[in-house]
C-alpha positions as CSV (number, residue, x, y, z in Angstrom):
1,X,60.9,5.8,-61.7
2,X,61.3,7.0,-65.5
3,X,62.8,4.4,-67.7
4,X,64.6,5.5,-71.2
5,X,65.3,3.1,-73.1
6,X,66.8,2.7,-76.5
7,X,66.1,1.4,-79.8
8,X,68.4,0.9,-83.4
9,X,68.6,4.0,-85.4
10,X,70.2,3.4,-88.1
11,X,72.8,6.0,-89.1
12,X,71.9,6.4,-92.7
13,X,68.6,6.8,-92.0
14,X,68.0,10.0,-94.1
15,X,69.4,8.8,-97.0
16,X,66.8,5.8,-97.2
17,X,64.9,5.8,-100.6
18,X,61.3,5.9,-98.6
19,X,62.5,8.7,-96.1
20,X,64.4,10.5,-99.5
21,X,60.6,10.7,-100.6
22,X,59.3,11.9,-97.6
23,X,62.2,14.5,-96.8
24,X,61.6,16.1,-100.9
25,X,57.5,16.1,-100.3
26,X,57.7,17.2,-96.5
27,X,61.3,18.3,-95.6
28,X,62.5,18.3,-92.4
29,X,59.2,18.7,-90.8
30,X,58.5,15.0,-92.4
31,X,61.5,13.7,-91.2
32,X,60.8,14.6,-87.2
33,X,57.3,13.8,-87.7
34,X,58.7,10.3,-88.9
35,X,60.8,9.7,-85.9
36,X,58.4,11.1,-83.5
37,X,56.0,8.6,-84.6
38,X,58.5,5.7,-84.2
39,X,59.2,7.3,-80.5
40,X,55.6,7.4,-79.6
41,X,55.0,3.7,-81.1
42,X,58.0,3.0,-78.9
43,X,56.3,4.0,-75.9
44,X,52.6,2.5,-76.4
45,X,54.4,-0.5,-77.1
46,X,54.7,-1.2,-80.1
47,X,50.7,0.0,-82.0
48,X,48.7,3.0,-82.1
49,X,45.3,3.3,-82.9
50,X,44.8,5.4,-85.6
51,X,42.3,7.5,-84.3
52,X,45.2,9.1,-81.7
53,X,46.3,11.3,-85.2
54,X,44.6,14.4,-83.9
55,X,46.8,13.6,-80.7
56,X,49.9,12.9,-82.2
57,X,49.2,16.9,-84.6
58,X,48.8,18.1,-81.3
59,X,51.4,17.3,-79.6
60,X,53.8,17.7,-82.2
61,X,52.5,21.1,-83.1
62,X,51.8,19.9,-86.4
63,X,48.9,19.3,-88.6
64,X,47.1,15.7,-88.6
65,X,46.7,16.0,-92.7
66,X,50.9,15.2,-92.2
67,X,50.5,13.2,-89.6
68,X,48.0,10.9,-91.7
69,X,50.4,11.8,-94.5
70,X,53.5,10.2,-93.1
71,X,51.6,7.5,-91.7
72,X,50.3,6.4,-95.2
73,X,52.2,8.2,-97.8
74,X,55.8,6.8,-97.7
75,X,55.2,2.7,-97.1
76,X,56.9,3.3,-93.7
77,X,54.2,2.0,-91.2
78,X,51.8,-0.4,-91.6
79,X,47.8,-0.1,-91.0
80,X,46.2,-2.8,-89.8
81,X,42.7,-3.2,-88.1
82,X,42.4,0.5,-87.6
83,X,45.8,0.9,-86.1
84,X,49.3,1.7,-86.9
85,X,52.6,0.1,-86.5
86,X,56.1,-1.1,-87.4
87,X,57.2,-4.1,-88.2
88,X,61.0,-2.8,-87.5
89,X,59.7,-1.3,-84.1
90,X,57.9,-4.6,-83.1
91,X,60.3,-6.8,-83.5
92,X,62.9,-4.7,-81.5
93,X,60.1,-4.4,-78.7
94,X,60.0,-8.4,-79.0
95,X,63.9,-8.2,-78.8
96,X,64.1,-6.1,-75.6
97,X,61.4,-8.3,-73.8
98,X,63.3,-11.1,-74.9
99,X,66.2,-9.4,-73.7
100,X,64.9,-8.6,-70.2
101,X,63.1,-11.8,-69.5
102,X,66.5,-13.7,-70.2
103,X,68.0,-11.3,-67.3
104,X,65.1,-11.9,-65.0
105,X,65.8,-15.5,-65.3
106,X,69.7,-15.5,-64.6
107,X,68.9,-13.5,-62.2
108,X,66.4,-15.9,-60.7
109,X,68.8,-18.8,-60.7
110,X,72.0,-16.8,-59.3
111,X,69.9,-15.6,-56.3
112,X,69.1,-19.2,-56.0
113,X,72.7,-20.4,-55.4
């Protein structure tokens, strides 16, 4: 089974002062680099190592100098112990666990009654 879920994205994104300074050094290409990131880190859970850049170039057709770029340049991730994450991303991961075990729970109890 293939589950989607969803995470905040904020609708004023572009016009944030970091992603400003990404969008005028790396354009729009920056920008989707930046959110394909955040989708990836999404999916692995929350941190990437760092050594998955020539991954993520490849996959995103891209090069891994803007790859590393975005990952460093713009104070939008941070680095940590060789890998990469956000802080934003995490705590809506902790959110949705949270989220999920509180259902798993009520659902415990009402198949109890």
């Amino acid at each position: 089974m293939n589950k989607s879920y969803w995470f905040e994205h904020d609708y004023s994104a572009a016009n944030d002062a970091k992603i400003l300074f990404l969008r005028q050094q790396l354009g729009m290409e920056g920008y989707g680099i930046y959110w394909f990131v955040v989708e990836q880190l999404a999916q692995a859970g929350g941190k990437l190592p760092l050594n998955i850049v020539p991954v993520l170039a490849m996959q995103g057709n891209t090069l891994e100098s803007k790859i590393t770029s975005v990952l460093t340049g713009y104070n939008l991730f941070e680095i940590e112990d060789g890998e990469f994450f956000s802080k934003r991303m995490i705590k809506h991961i902790d959110m949705r666990k949270d989220f999920s075990d509180f259902g798993k729970l009520g659902a415990t109890k009402r198949w109890k009654n």
